[in-house]
C-alpha positions as a Markdown table, in Angstrom:
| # | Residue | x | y | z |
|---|---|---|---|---|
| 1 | Unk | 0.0 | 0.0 | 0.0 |
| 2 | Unk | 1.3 | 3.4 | -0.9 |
| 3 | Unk | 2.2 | 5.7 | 2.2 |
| 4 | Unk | -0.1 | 8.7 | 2.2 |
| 5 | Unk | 0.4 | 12.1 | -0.2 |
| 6 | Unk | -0.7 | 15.4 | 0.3 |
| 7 | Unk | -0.9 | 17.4 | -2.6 |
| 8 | Unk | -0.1 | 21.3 | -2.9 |
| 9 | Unk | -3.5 | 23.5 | -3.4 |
| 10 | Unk | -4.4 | 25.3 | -6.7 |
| 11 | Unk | -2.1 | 28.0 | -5.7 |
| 12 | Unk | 0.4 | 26.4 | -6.7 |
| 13 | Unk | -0.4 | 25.0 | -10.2 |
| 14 | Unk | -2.1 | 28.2 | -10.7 |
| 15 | Unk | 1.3 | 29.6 | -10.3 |
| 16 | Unk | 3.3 | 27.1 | -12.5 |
| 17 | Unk | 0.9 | 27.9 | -15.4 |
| 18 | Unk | 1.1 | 31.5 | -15.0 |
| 19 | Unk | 4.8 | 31.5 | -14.9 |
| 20 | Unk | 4.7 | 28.6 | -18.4 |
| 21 | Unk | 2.8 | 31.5 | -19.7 |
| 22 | Unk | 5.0 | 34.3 | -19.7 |
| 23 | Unk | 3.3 | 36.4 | -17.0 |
| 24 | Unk | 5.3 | 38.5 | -14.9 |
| 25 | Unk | 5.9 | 37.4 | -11.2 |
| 26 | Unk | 3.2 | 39.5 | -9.8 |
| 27 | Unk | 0.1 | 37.8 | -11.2 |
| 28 | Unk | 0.1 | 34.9 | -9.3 |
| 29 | Unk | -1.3 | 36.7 | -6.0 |
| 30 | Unk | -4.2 | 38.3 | -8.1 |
| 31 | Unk | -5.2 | 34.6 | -9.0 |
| 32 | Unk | -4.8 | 33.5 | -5.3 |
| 33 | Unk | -8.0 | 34.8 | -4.2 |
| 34 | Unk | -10.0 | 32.4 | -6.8 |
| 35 | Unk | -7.8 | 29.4 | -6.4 |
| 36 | Unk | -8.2 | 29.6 | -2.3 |
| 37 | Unk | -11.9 | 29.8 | -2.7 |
| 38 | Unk | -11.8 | 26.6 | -5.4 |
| 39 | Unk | -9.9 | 24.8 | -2.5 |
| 40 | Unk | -12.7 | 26.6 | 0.4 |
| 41 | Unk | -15.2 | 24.5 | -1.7 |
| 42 | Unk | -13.3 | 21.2 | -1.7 |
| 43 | Unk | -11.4 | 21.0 | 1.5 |
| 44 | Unk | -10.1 | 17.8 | 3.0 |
| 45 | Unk | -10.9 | 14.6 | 1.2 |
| 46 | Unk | -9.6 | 10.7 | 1.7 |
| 47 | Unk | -9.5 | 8.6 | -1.2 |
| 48 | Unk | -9.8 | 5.0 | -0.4 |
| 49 | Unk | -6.5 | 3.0 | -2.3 |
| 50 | Unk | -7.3 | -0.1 | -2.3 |
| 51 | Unk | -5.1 | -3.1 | -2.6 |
| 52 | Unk | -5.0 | -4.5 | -6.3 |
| 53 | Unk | -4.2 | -2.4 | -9.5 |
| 54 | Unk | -6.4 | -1.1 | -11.1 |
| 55 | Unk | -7.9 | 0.6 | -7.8 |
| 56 | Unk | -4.7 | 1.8 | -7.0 |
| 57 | Unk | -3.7 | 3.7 | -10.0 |
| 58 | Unk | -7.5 | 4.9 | -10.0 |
| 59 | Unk | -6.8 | 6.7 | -6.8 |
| 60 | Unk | -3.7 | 8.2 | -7.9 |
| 61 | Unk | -5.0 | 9.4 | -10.7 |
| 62 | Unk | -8.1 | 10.7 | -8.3 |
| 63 | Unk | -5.2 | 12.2 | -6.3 |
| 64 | Unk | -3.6 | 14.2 | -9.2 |
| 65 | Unk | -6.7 | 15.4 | -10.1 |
| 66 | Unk | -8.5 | 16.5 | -7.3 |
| 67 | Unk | -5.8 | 18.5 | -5.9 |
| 68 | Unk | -4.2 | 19.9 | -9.0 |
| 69 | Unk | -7.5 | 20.0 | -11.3 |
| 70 | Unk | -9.6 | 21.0 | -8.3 |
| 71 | Unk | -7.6 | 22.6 | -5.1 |
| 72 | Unk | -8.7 | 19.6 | -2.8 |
| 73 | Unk | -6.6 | 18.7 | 0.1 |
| 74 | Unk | -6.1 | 14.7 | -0.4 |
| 75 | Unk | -5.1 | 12.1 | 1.5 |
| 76 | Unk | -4.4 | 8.5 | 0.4 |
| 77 | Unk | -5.9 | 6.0 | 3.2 |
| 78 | Unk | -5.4 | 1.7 | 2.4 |
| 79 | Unk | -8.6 | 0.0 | 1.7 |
| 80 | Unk | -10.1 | -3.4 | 0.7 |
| 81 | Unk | -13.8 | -3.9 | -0.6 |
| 82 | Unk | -15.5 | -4.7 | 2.5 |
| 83 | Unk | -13.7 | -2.9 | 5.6 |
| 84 | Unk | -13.8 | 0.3 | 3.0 |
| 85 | Unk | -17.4 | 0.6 | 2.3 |
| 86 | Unk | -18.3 | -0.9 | 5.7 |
| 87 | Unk | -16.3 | 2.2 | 7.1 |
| 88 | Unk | -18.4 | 4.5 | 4.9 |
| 89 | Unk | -21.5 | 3.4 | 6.0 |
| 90 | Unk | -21.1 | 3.0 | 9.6 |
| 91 | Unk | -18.3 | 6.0 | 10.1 |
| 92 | Unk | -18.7 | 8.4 | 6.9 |
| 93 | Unk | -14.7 | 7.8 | 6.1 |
| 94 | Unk | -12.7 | 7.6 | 3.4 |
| 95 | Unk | -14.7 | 10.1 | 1.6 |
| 96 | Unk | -13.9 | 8.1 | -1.6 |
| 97 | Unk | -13.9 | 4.9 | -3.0 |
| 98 | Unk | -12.6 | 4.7 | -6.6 |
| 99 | Unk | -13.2 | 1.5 | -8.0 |
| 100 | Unk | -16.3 | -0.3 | -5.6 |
| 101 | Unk | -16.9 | -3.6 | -6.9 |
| 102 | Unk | -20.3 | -3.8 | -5.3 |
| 103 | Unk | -21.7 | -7.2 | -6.0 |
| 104 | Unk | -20.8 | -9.0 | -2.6 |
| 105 | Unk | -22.2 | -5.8 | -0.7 |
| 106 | Unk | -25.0 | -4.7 | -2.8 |
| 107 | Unk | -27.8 | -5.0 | -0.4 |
| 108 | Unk | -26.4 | -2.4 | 2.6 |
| 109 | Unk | -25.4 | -0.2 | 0.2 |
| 110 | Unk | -28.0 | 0.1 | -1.8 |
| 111 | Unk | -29.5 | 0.5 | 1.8 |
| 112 | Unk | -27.1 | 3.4 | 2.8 |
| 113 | Unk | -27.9 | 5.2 | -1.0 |
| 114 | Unk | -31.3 | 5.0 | 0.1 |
| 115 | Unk | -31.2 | 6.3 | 3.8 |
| 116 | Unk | -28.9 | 9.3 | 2.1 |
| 117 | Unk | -25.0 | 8.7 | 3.7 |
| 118 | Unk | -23.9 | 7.2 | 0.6 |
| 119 | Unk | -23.7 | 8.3 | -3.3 |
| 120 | Unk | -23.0 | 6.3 | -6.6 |
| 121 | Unk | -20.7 | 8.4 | -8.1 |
| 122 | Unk | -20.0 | 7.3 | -12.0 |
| 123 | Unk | -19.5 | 4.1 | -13.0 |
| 124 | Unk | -15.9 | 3.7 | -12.2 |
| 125 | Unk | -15.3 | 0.5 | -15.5 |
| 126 | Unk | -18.4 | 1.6 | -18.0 |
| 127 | Unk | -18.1 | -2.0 | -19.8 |
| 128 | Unk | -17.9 | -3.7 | -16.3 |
| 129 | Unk | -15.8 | -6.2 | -14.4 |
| 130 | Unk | -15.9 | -9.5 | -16.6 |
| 131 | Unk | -15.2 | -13.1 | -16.0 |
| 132 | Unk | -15.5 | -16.0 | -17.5 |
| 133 | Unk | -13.7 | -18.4 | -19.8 |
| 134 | Unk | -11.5 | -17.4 | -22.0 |
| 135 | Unk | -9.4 | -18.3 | -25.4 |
| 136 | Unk | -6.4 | -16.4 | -27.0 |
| 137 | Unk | -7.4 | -14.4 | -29.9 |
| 138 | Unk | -5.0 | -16.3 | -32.7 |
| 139 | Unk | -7.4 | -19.5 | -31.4 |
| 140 | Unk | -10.4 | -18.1 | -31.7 |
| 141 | Unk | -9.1 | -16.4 | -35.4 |
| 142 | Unk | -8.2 | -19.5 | -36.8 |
| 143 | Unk | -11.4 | -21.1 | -35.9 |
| 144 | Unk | -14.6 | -19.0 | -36.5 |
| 145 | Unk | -17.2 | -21.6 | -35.6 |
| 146 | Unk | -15.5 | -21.3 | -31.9 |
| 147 | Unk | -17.8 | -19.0 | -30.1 |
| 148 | Unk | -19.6 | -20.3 | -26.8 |
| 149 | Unk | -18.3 | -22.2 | -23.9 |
| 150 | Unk | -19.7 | -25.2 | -25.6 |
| 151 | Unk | -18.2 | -24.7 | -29.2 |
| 152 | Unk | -14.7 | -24.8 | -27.4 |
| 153 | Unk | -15.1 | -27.8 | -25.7 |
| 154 | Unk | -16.0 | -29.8 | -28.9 |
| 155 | Unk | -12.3 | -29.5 | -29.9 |
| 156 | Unk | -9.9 | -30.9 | -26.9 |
| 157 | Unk | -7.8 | -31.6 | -29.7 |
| 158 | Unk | -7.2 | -27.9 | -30.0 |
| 159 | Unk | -6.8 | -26.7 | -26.2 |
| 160 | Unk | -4.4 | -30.1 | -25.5 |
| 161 | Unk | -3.3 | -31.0 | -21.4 |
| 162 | Unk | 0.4 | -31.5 | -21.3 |
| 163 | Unk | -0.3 | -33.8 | -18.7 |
| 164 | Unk | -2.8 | -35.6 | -20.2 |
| 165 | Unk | -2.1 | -36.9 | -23.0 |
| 166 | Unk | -5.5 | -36.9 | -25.8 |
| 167 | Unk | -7.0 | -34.8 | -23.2 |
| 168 | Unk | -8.0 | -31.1 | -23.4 |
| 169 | Unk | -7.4 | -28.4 | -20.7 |
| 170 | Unk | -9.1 | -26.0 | -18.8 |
| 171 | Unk | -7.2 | -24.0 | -16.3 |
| 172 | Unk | -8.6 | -22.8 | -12.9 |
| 173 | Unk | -8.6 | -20.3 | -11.3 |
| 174 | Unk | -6.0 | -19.7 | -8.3 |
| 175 | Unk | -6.4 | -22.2 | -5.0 |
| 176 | Unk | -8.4 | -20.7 | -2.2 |
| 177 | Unk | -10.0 | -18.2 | -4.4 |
| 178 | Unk | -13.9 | -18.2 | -4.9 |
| 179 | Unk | -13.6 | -18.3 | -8.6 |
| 180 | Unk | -11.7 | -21.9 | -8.2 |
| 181 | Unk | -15.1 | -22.9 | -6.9 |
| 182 | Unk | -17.5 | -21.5 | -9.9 |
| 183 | Unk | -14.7 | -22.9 | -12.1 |
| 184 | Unk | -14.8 | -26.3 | -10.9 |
| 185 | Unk | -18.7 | -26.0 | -10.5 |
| 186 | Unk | -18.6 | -24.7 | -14.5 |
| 187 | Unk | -16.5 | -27.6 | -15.2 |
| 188 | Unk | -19.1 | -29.7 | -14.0 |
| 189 | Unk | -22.5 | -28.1 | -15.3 |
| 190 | Unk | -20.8 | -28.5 | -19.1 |
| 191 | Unk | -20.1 | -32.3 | -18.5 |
| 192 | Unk | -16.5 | -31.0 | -19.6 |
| 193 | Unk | -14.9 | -34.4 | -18.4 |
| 194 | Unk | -17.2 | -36.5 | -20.6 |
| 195 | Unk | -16.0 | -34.2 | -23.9 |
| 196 | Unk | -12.5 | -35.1 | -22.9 |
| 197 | Unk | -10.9 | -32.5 | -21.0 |
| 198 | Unk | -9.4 | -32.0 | -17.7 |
| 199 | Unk | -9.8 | -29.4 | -15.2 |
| 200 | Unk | -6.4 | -28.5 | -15.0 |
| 201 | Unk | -4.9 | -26.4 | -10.9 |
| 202 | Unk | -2.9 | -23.6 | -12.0 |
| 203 | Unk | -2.1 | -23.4 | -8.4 |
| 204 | Unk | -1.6 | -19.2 | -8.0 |
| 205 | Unk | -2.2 | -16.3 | -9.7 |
| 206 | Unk | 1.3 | -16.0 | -11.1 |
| 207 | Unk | 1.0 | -19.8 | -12.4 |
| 208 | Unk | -2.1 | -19.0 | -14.1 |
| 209 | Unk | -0.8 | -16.2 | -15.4 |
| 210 | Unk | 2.1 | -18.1 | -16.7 |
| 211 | Unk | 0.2 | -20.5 | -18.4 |
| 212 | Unk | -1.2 | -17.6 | -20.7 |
| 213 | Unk | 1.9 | -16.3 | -21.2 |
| 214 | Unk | 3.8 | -20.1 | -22.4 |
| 215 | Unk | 0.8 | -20.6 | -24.7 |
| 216 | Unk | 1.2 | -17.3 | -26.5 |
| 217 | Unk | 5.3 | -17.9 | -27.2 |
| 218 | Unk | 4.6 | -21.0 | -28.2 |
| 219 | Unk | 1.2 | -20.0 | -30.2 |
| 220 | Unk | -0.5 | -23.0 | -28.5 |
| 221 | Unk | -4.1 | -23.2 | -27.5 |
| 222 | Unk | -5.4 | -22.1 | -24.0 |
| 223 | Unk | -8.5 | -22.5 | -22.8 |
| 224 | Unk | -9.8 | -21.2 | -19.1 |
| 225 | Unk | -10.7 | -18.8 | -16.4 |
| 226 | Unk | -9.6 | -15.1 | -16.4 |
| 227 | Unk | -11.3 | -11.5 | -15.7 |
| 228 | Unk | -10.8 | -8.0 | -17.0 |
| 229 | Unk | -9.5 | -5.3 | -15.9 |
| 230 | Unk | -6.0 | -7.4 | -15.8 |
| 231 | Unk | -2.1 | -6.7 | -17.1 |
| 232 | Unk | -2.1 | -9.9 | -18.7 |
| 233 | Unk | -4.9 | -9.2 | -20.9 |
| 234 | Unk | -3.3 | -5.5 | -21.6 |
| 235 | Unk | -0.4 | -8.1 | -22.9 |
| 236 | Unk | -1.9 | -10.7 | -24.6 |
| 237 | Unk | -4.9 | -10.6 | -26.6 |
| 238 | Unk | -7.8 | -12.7 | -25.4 |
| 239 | Unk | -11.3 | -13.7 | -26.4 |
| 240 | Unk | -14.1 | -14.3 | -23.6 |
| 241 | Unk | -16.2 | -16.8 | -24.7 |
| 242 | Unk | -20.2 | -16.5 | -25.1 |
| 243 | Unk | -21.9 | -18.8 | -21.9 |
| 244 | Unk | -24.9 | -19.5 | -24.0 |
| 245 | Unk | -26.8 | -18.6 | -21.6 |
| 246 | Unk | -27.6 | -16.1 | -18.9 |
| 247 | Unk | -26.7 | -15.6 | -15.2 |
| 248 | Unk | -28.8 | -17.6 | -13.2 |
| 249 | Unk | -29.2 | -15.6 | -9.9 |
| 250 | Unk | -30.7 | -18.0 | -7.8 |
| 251 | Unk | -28.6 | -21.1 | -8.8 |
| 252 | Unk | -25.3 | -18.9 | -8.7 |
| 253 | Unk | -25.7 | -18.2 | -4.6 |
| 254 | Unk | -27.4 | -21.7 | -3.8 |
| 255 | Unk | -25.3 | -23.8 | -5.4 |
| 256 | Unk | -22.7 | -22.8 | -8.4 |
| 257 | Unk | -20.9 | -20.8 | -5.9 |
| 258 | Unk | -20.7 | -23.4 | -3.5 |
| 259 | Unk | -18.1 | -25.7 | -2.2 |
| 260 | Unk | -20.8 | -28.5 | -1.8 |
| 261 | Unk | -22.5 | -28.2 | -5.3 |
| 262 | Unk | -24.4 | -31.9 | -6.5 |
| 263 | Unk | -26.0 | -30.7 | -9.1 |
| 264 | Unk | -24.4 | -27.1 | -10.9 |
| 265 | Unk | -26.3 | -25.7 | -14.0 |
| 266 | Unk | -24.9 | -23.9 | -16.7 |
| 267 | Unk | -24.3 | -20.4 | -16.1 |
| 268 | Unk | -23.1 | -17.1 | -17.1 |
| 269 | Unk | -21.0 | -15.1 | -14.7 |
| 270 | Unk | -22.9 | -11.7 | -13.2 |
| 271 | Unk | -21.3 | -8.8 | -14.6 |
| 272 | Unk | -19.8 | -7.1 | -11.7 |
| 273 | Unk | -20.8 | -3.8 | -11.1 |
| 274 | Unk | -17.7 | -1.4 | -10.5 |
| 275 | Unk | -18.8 | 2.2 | -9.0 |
| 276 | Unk | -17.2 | 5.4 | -7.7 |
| 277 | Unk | -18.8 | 5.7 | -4.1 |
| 278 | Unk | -19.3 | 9.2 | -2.2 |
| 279 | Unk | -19.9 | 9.6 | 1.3 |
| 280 | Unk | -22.9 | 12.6 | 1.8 |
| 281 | Unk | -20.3 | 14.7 | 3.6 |
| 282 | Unk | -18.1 | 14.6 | 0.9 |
| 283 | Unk | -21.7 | 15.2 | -2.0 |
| 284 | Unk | -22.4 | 18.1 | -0.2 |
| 285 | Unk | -19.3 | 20.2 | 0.0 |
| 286 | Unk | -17.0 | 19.0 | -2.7 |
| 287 | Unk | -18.5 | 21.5 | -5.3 |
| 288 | Unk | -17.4 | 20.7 | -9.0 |
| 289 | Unk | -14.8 | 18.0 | -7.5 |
| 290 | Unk | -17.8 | 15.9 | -6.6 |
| 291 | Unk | -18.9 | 16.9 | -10.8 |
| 292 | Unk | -15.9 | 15.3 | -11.9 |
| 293 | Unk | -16.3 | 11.9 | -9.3 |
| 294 | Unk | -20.1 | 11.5 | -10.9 |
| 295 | Unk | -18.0 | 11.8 | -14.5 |
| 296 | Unk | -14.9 | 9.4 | -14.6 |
| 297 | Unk | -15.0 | 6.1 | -16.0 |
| 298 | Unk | -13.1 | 4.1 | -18.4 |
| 299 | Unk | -12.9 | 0.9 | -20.2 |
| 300 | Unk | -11.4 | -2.0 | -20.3 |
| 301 | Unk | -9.2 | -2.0 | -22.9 |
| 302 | Unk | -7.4 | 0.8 | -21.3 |
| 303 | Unk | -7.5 | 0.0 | -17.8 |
| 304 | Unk | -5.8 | -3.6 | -19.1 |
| 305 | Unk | -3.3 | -1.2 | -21.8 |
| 306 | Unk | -2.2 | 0.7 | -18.3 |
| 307 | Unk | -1.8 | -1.8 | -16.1 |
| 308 | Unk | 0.3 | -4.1 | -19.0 |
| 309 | Unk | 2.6 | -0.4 | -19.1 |
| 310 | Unk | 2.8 | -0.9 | -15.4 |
| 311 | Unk | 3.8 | -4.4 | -15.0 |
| 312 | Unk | 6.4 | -4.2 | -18.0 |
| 313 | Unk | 7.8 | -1.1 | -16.1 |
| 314 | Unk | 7.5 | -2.1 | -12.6 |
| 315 | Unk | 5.9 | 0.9 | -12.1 |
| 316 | Unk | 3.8 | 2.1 | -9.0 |
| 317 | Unk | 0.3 | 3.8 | -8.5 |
| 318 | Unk | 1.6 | 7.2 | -9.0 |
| 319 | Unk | 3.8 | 6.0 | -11.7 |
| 320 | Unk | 1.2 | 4.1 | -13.3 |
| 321 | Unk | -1.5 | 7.7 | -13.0 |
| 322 | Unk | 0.7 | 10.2 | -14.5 |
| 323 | Unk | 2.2 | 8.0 | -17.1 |
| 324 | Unk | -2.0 | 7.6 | -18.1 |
| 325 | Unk | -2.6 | 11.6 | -17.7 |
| 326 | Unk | 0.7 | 12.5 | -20.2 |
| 327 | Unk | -0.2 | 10.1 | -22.7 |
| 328 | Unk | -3.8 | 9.9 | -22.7 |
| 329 | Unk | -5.3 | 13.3 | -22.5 |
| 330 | Unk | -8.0 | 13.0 | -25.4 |
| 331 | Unk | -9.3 | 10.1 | -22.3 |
| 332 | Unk | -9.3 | 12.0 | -18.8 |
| 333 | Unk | -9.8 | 16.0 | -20.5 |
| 334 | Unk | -13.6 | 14.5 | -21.2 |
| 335 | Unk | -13.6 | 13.9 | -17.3 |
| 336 | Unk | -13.1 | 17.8 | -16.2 |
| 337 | Unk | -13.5 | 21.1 | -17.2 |
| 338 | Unk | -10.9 | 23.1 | -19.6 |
| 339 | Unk | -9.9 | 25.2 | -16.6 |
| 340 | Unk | -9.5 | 21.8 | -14.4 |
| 341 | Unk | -7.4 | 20.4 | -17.5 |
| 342 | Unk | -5.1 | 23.2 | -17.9 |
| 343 | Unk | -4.1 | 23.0 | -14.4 |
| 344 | Unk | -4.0 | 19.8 | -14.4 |
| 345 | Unk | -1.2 | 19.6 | -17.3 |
| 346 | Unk | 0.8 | 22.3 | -15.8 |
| 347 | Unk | 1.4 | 19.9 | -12.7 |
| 348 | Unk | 2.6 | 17.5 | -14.7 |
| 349 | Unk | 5.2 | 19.3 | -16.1 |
C-alpha cells in the first residue's frame, strides 16, 4: 500500500501555469483569491486506495486530479472492498472509494444510498468487471465456428493437457480463491470431463498467469478462467467466450458458488458492477470535485493497456497515473472542465 500524499492547493499550479505563460511574477497573487476559494469549496478529502491495480492507480490518478485540477486537500488511506465501504456506511470515512466492486455488498449499500449517507458516483469500468472463460485471440481467429463455452469444448484436440495426453485443458482459477469454486462447478454443469478434457490447478495467480503467457510464445491453444481489468490481458490478446446462456441468480448463490454443489447448472458469470462511491459529507461540500467523481469512467481495454505499461515497467500507482494523464489526454480532458485540464497539465510538467 502506498504511504499517504498530500498534494499542494491550486495556488500552486495556478502559479506554475502562469509563470509557463510568460506572466510576470506579480500575477500569481491576483489569482490566489480564486484558487483559495476553489480549494474553500473542496477542503479535505480521503480517497480509499485499495489493494489491487487497477484501484490503485484509479486513486492516484483521483489524487492528481482532485488536488491539481480541483484545489482539494487529499489524503491516500489503504482500503479493501469490505472494511472500506463498511467504514463509509457506519463511520462516513474515506470520503472516496474509486473503483467499488459492489456485488458481494449490494444490499447495505443500496441500503445506505437510500437512507442518504452514501452516493454512486459514475461508473468507475463503464463495460464492467468480466469473467469467464477465455481463449487467445490467434485460437479463436483460426477457428470462426469457436464462439460459446460449448463450441470450445467440442475440440480438446485444440486446447491439448500436457499432462494428459489426448486430453484437453481447462485451467482454474488460483487455490483458495472463490472463482476456483464457480470454475470447478462450471466444469461440471458443461459435462466438460465426458467431452474429454481436464480441469487443470494452475495453483496461483502467477501460475495461471504463466500459463497464458507459455501458450502465446509457443502460439499454442489455451483455454480457461480469467477476468478484466487485468495486465495480462493488456499483454496478450484474449477472447471471452459467449456462456450460451444467462446468469442464473438463484442457482449462482445456492449452489454454483458453492463448495458442496451436487448438481451445478450452466451459467453465465454476473457482470460485476464497479462504482465510484461518495460519502454525503463529501456530495455536499466537494462543489465541481464531486462533478468530476459522478463523470470518470473508463474501459477495459485501457485500464488492461495501463496496467500491462505498469507491470512491463515495474511501475507504481503514481507512476502508473501520471504516465495515463501525459499520454492519454484526449481520455481524462472528457472527465473535467478546460480550466480543471489546464491545471492539471501544468502539474505534470
Amino acid at each position: 500500500m502506498k504511504p499517504t500524499h498530500y498534494f499542494a492547493l491550486a495556488t500552486l499550479s495556478a502559479a506554475v501555469l502562469l509563470a509557463a505563460c510568460g506572466k510576470k511574477e506579480e500575477a500569481p497573487v491576483a489569482a490566489a483569491p480564486a484558487a483559495e476559494a476553489v480549494a474553500q469549496a473542496c477542503g479535505k478529502v480521503t480517497v480509499a486506495n485499495m489493494n489491487w491495480q487497477s484501484a490503485e492507480v484509479l486513486a492516484n490518478i483521483d489524487e492528481i486530479i482532485l488536488s491539481s485540477g480541483y484545489g482539494c486537500e487529499v489524503e491516500l488511506v489503504p482500503g479493501d472492498t469490505m472494511p472500506t465501504l463498511t467504514a463509509m456506511m457506519e463511520k462516513g470515512q474515506p470520503d472516496v472509494a474509486p473503483e467499488a466492486w459492489v456485488n458481494a455488498v449490494r444490499q447495505p449499500l443500496d441500503a445506505a444510498v437510500k437512507e442518504g449517507k452514501l452516493h454512486y458516483g459514475a461508473l468507475a469500468l463503464k463495460d464492467y468487471g468480466i469473467e469467464g472463460w477465455w481463449i487467445p485471440k490467434y485460437v479463436a481467429d483460426a477457428n470462426p465456428e469457436i464462439k460459446t463455452i460449448d463450441d470450445a469444448l467440442k475440440h480438446p484436440e485444440l486446447f491439448p493437457s500436457v499432462e494428459n495426453k489426448g486430453k484437453g485443458a481447462v485451467h482454474n482459477c488460483p487455490s483458495g480463491w472463490n472463482c476456483q469454486i464457480t470454475t470447478g462447478n462450471a466444469f461440471k454443469a458443461w459435462d466438460a470431463a465426458k467431452k474429454g478434457f481436464v480441469l487443470l490447478d494452475t495453483g496461483s495467480a502467477a501460475g495461471l498467469d504463466g500459463s497464458i503467457a507459455k501458450a502465446y510464445e509457443r502460439k499454442e491453444g489455451w483455454l480457461g478462467y480469467y477476468w478484466a481489468p487485468t495486465s495480462i490481458l493488456g499483454k496478450y490478446e484474449m477472447v471471452k467466450l459467449d456462456a450460451g446462456v444467462p446468469h442464473d441468480k438463484e442457482a449462482w448463490e445456492t449452489c454454483n458458488s458453492k463448495t458442496e454443489c451436487d448438481n451445478p447448472i450452466k451459467s453465465d458469470w454476473a457482470r460485476a458492477e464497479v462504482y465510484t462511491v461518495i460519502t454525503d459529507r463529501f456530495q455536499k461540500v466537494g462543489g465541481p470535485a464531486v462533478d468530476y467523481l459522478n463523470t470518470r469512467s473508463w474501459g477495459n481495454d485501457t485500464v488492461n493497456g495501463l496496467l500491462a505499461w505498469m507491470s512491463d515497467n515495474q511501475a507504481t500507482g503514481v507512476d502508473g497515473a501520471k504516465h495515463f494523464l501525459k499520454t492519454q489526454p484526449e481520455i481524462w480532458t472528457t472527465w473535467v472542465s478546460p480550466e480543471a485540464a489546464e491545471k492539471i497539465k501544468a502539474s505534470l510538467l
